[in-house]
C-alpha positions as CSV (number, residue, x, y, z in Angstrom):
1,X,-27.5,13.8,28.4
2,X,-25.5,13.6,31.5
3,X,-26.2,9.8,31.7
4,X,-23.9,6.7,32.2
5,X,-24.4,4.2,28.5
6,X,-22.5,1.4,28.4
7,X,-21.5,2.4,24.6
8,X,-22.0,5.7,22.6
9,X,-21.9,5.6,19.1
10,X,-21.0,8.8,16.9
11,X,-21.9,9.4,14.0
12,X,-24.9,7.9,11.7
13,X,-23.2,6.0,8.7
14,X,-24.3,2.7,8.0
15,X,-21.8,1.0,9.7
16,X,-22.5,2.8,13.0
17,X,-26.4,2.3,12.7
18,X,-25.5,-1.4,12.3
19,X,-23.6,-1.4,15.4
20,X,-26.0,0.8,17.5
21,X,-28.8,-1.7,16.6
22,X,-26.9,-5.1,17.4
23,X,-26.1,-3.8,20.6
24,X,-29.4,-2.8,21.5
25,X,-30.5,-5.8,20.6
26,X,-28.1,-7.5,23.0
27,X,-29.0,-5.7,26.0
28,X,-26.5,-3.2,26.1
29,X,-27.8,0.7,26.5
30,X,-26.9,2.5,23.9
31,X,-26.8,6.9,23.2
32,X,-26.1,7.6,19.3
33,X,-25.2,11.1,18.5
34,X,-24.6,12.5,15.1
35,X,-23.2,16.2,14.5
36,X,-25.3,16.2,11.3
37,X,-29.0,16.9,11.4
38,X,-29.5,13.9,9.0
39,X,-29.3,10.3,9.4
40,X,-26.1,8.4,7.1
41,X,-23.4,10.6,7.3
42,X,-21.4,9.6,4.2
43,X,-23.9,6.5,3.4
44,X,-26.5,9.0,3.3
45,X,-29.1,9.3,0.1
46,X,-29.3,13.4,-1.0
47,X,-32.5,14.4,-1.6
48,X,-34.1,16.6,-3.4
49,X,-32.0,17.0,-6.6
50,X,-31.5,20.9,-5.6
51,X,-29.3,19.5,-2.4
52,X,-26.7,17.3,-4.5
53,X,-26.3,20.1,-6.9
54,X,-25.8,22.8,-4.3
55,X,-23.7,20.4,-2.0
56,X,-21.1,20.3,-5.3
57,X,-22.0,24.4,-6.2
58,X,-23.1,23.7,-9.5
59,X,-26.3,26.1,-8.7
60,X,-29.7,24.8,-9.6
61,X,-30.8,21.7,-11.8
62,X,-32.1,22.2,-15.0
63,X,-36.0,21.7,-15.7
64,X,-35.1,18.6,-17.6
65,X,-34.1,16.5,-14.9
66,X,-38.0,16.4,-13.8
67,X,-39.5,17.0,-10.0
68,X,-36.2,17.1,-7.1
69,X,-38.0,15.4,-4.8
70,X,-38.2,12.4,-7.2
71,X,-34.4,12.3,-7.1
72,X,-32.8,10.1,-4.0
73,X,-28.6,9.8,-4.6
74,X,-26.4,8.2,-3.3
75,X,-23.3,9.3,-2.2
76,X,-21.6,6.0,-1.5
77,X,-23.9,3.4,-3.2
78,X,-23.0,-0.2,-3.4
79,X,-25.5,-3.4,-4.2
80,X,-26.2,-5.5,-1.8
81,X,-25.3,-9.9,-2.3
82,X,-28.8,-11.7,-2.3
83,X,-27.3,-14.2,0.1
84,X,-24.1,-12.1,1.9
85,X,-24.1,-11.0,5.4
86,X,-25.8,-7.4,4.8
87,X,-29.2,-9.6,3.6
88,X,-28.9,-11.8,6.7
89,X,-28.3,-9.0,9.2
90,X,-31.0,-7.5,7.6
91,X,-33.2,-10.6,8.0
92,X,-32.2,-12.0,11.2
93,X,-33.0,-8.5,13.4
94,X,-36.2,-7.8,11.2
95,X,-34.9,-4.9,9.7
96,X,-36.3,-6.0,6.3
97,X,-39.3,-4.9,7.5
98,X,-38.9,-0.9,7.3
99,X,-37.6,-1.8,3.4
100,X,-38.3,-3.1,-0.4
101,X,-35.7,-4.5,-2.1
102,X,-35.6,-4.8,-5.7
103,X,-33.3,-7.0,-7.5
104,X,-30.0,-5.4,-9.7
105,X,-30.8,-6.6,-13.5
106,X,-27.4,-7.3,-14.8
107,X,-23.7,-7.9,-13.9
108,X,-21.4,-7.3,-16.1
109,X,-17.7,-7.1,-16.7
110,X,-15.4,-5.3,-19.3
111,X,-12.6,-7.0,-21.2
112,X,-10.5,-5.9,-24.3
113,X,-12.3,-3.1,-24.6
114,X,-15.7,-4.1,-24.2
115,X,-18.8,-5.0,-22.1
116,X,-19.6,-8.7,-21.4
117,X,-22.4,-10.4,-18.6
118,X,-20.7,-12.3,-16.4
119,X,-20.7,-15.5,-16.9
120,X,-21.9,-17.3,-13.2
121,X,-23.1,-21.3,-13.6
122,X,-22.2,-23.6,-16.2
123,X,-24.8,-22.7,-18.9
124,X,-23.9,-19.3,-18.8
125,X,-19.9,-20.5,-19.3
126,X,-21.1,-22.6,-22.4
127,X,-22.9,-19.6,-23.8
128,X,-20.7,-16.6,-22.8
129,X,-18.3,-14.7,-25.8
130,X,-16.0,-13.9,-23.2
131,X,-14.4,-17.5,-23.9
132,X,-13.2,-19.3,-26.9
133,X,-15.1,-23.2,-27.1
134,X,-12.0,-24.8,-25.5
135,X,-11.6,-22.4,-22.5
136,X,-15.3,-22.3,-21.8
137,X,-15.3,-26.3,-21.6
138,X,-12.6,-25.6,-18.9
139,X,-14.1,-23.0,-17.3
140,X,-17.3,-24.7,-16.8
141,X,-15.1,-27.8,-15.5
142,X,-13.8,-25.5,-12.8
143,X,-17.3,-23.9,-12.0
144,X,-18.4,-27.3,-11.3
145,X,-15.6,-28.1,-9.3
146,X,-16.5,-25.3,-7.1
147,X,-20.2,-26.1,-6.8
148,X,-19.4,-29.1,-5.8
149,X,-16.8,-28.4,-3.0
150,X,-17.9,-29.0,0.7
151,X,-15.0,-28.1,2.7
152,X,-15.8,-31.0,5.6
153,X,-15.5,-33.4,2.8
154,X,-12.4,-34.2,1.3
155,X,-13.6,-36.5,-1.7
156,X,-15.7,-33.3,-3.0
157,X,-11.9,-31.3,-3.7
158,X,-11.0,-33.6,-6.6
159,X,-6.6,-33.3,-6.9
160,X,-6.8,-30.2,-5.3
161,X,-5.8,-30.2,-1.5
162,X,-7.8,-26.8,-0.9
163,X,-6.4,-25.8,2.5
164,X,-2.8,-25.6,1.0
165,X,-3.4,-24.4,-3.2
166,X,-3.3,-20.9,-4.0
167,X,-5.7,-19.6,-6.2
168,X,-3.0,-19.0,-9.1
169,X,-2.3,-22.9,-8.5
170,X,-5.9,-23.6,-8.7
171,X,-6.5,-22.1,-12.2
172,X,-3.1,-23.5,-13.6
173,X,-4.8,-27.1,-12.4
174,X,-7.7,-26.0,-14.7
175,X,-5.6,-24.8,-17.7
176,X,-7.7,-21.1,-17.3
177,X,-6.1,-18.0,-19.0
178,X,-5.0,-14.9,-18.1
179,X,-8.5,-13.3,-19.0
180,X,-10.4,-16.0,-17.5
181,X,-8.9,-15.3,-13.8
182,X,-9.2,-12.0,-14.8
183,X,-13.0,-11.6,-14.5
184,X,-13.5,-14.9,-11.8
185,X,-11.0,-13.1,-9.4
186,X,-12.5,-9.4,-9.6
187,X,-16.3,-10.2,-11.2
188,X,-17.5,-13.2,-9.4
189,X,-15.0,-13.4,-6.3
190,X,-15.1,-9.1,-6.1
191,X,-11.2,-9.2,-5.3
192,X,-9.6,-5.9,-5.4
193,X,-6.7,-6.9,-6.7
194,X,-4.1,-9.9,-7.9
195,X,-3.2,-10.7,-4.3
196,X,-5.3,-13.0,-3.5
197,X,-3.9,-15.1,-6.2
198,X,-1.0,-15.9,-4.2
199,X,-3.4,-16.9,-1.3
200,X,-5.2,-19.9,-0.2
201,X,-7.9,-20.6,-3.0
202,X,-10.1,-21.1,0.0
203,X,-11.8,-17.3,0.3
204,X,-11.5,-17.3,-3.6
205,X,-13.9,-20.5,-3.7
206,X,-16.2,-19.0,-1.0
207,X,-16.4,-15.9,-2.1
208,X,-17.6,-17.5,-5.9
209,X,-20.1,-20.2,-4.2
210,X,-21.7,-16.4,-2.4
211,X,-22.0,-15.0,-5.8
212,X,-23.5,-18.1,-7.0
213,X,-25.7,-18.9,-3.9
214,X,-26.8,-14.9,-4.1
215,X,-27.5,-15.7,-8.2
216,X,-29.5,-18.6,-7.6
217,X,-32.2,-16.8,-5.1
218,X,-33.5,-14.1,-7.5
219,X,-32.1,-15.3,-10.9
220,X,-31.0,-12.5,-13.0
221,X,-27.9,-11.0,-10.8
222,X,-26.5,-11.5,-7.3
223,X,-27.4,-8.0,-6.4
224,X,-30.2,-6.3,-4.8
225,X,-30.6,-2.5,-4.3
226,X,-33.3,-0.6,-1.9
227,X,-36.4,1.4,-3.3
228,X,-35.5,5.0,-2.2
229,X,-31.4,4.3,-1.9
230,X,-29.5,3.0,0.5
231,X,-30.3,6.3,2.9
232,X,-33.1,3.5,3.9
233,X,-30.7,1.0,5.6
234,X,-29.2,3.6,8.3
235,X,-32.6,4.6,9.3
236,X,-34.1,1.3,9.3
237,X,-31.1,0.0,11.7
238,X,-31.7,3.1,14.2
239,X,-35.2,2.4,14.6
240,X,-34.0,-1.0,15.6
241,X,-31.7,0.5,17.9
242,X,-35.0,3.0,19.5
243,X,-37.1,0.1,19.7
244,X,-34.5,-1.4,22.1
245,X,-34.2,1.6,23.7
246,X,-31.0,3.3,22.2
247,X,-31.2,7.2,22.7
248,X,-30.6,8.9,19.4
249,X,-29.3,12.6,19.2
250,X,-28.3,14.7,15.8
251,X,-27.3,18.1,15.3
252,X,-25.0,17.4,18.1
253,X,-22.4,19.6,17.9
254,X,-18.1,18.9,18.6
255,X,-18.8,15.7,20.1
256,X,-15.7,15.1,22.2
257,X,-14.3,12.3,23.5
258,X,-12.7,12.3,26.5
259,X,-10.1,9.5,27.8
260,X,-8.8,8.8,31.4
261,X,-4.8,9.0,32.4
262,X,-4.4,5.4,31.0
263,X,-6.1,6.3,27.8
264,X,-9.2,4.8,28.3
265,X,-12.2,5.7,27.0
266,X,-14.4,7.6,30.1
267,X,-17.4,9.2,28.1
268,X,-18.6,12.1,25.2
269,X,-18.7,16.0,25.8
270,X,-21.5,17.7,23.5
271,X,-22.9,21.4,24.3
272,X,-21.0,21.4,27.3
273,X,-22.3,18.0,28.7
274,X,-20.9,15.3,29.2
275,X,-22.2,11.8,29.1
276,X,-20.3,8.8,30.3
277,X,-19.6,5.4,29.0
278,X,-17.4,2.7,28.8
279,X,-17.1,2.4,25.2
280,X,-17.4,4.7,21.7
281,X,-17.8,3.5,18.6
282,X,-17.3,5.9,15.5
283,X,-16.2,6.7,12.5
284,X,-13.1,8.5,11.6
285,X,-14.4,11.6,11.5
286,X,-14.9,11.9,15.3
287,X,-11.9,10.2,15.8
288,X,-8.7,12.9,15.1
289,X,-5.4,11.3,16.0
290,X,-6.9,8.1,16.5
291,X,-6.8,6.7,12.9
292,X,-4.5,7.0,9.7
293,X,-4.6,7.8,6.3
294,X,-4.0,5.1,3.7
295,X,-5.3,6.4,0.4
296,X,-7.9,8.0,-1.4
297,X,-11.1,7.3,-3.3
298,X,-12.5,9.0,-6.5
299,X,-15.9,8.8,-7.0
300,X,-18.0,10.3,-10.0
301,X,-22.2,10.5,-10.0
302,X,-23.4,10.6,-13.2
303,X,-26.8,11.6,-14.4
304,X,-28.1,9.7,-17.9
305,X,-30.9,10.0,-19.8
306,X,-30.2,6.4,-20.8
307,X,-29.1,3.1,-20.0
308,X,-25.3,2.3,-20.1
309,X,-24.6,0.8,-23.5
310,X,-24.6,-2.3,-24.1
311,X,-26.2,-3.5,-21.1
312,X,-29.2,-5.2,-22.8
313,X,-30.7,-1.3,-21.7
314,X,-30.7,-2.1,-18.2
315,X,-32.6,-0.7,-15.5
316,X,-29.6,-1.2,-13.4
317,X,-26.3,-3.0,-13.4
318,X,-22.9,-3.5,-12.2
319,X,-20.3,-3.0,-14.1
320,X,-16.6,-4.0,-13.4
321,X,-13.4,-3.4,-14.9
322,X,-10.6,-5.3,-13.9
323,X,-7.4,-3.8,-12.8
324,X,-5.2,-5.2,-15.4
325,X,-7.6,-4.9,-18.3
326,X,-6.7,-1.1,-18.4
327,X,-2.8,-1.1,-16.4
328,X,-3.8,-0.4,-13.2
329,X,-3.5,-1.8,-9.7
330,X,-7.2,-1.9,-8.8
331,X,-10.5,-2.2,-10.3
332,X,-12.5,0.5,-11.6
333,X,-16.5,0.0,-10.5
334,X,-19.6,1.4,-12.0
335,X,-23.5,1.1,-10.2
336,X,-26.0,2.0,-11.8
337,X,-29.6,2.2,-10.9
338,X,-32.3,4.6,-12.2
339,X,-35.9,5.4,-11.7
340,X,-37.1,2.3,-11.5
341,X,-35.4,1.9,-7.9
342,X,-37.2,5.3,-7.4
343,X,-33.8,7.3,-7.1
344,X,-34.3,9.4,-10.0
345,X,-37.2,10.8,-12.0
346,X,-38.7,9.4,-14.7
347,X,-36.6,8.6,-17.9
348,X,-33.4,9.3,-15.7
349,X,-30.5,6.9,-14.9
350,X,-28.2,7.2,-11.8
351,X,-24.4,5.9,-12.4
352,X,-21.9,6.0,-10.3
353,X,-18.1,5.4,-11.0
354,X,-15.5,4.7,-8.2
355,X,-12.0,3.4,-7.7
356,X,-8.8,3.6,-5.4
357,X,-7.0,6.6,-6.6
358,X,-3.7,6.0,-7.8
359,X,-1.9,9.0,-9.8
360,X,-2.3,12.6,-8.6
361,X,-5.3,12.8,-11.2
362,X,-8.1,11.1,-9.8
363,X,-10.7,12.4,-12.3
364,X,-8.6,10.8,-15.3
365,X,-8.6,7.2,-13.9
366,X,-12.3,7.1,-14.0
367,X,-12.1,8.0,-17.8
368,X,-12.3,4.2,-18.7
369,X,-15.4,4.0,-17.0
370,X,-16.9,7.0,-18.4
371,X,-16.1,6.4,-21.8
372,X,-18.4,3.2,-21.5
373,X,-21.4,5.3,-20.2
374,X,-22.3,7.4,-23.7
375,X,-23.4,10.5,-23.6
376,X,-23.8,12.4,-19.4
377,X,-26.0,15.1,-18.8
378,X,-24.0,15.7,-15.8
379,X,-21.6,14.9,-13.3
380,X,-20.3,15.3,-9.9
381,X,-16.5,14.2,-8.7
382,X,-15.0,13.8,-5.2
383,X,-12.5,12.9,-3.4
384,X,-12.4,11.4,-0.3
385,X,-10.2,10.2,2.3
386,X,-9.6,6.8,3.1
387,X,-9.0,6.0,7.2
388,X,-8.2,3.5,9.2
389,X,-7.9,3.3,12.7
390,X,-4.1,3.0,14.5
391,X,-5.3,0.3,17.3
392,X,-7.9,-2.1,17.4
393,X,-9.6,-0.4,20.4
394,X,-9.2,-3.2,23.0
395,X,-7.4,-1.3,25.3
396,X,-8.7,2.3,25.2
397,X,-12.2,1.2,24.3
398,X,-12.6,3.4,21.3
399,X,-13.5,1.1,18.1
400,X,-13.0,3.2,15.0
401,X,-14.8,2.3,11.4
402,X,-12.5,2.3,8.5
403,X,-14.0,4.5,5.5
404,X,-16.4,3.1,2.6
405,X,-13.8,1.5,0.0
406,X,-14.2,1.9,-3.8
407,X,-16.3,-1.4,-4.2
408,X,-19.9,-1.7,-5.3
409,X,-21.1,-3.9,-2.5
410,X,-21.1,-4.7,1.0
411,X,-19.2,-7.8,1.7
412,X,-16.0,-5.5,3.1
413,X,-18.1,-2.7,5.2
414,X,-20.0,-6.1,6.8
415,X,-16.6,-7.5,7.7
416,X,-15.8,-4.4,9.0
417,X,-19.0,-4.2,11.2
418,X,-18.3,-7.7,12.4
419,X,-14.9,-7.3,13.3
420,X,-15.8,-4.4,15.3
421,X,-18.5,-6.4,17.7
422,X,-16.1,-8.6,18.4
423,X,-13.4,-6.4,19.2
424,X,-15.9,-4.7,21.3
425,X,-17.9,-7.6,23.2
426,X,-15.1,-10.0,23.0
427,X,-17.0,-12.9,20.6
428,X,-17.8,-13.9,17.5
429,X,-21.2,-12.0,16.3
430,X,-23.8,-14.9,16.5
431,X,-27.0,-14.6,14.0
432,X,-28.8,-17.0,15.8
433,X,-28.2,-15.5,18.9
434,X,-29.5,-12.1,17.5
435,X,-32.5,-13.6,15.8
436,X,-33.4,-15.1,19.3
437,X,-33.4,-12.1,21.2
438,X,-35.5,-10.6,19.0
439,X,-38.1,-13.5,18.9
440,X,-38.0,-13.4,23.0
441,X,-38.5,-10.0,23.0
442,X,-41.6,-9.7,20.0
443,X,-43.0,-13.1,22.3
444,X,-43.4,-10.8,25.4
């Protein structure tokens, strides 16, 4: 271990993997240590079924809930967008390779108290009960508008000067309700909350032409999921990573970073070695006083023998309720996949509930969501942390990972992967670039 790397990376989350692979792939040498004797960290998949129970000290699972080994859960889970940036990292450094994908069957989103699909090109508007006839002939006005929009092109943005209009501006221009906005802003454009309303309607238009684009490649939903969980994606990035020649270590114990007198990142100590480098990249974990605490996230993992209701029975879904529909100040998600993703046994449905806790009763804001699910054979709560780091790591060299957020997908941990390399090697992340080096390399 007592090497010089040019980077080491602690810990194994998703996020870290990502990064340990891309900068592999770019040349750079690479040692990734994990304390944990598994790959994932808090993206990790728990298997067998015996593990998850003991890890919340509920004992041992009942016979009903089939073989253990059949059961791979999620702690964090989110869906993946068919055409957002996790998909085309994925694609452009060949990591799709070590994978199956499978696609998510429906989308849906909760309003006055009940379910409804979401509603995502202009047929679906037309047809959708989430809409009287006059609001879904203006809703379907706007969805055009949108499909329509190519930013270099002014005479695609109608009356609407897009680089100055706020959202809210936007759907007053289109004579949309309250409810309307309501599920476009947190089911199609997967805002957190009514902020953005007061923002450019640019990101609000992207973010709905994603959802759409992601739609239109497999049909059904937006979202795609891996066979065997998302435990898949970590390892799959790290044997990127090896195949570069990144140096992985787990069970690794302390991990300690140690910093020159001008606070500058000067290498690791593990087991009493110490290897050097001139950058870390980690999550908050390994971080200490390096990062802060801005909130918390409640997350529940129930087990079904059922589809959720009123899902057209489902094999999987996503399910969103937007803040306001139930008085909050952010949304409440559900994910649920079952054992047709090969996750649970057969007959057995995996749903997850998560949002940003707000009260000092974390377990009661996930009621609206588990009210919707019928009857659950059981269920595991936690709490975690969310952190974010205090700098951005330019100076001291230590790039710090924020925690997984409350959503169901990966558009926010990508940004946060991004925004990372580039804090770290200076640029913009480049696909091409990436997809290149790995064609140069597979060529020789």
């Amino acid at each position: 271990m007592d090497e010089t790397y040019d980077v080491i990376v602690l810990g194994t989350g998703l996020k870290e993997c990502i990064l340990s692979g891309l900068l592999s792939v770019s040349g750079k040498k690479v040692l990734h240590m994990d304390r944990n004797k598994y790959y994932g960290g808090e993206s990790a998949s728990i298997t067998p079924l015996e593990e998850l129970y003991e890890k919340f000290g509920l004992g041992s699972p009942p016979e009903s809930m089939g073989r253990g080994r059949d059961w791979n859960v999620d702690l964090i889970p989110k869906f993946l967008m068919a055409n957002g940036m996790l998909v085309k990292l994925l694609i452009h450094t060949g990591v799709t390779r070590y994978l199956e994908f499978k696609s998510v069957e429906g989308s849906y989103v909760y309003q006055d108290g009940k379910i409804f699909k979401v509603p995502a090109t202009e047929q679906e508007a037309l047809a959708s009960s989430l809409m009287g006839m006059f609001e879904k002939r203006r809703y379907r006005k706007f969805l055009m508008w949108v499909n329509d929009i190519d930013e270099s092109n002014p005479k695609t943005h109608g009356d609407i000067d897009i680089g100055k209009a706020t959202m809210q501006e936007v759907y007053t221009h289109f004579g949309l309700d309250e409810n309307t906005a309501d599920f476009t802003g947190h089911a199609l454009a997967l805002w957190r909350d009514d902020n953005y309303k007061q923002q450019s309607c640019i990101d609000t238009i992207r973010r709905i032409k994603l959802y759409s684009e992601s739609l239109a490649r497999y049909g059904k939903t937006p979202y795609l999921y891996p066979l065997y969980g998302l435990g898949e994606l970590p390892q799959g990035f790290a044997r990127l990573s090896a195949i570069y020649g990144g140096t992985y270590m787990l069970d690794k114990p302390e991990c300690k970073i140690h910093f020159d007198e001008n606070g500058k990142v000067t290498g690791v100590e593990s087991d009493g070695e110490t290897a050097k480098c001139s950058a870390v990249v980690c999550d908050p974990g390994y971080a200490g006083d390096k990062v802060k605490k801005v909130g918390q996230v409640v997350r529940c993992i129930c087990i079904l023998s059922h589809p959720v209701p009123n899902t057209k029975d489902s094999l999987s879904c996503q399910l969103i309720i937007p803040q306001n529909q139930v008085d909050r100040k952010s949304d409440i998600y559900v994910c649920c996949v079952s054992h047709a993703h090969n996750v649970a046994s057969k007959g057995k449905f995996l749903a997850i509930c998560s949002t940003t806790v707000e009260t000092d009763n974390p377990e009661a804001e996930l009621k609206p969501a588990l009210n919707l699910l019928g009857p659950i054979d059981q269920k595991f709560v936690s709490v975690s942390d969310l952190y974010e780091p205090i700098e951005d790591g330019t100076n001291s060299k230590l790039f710090v990972s924020s925690t997984y957020d409350a959503t169901t997908h990966f558009e926010t941990t990508c940004l946060d992967i991004l925004d990372i390399y580039k804090r770290y090697t200076g640029e913009e992340f480049d696909f091409t670039k990436v997809a290149d080096q790995i064609q140069t390399v597979a060529d020789e």
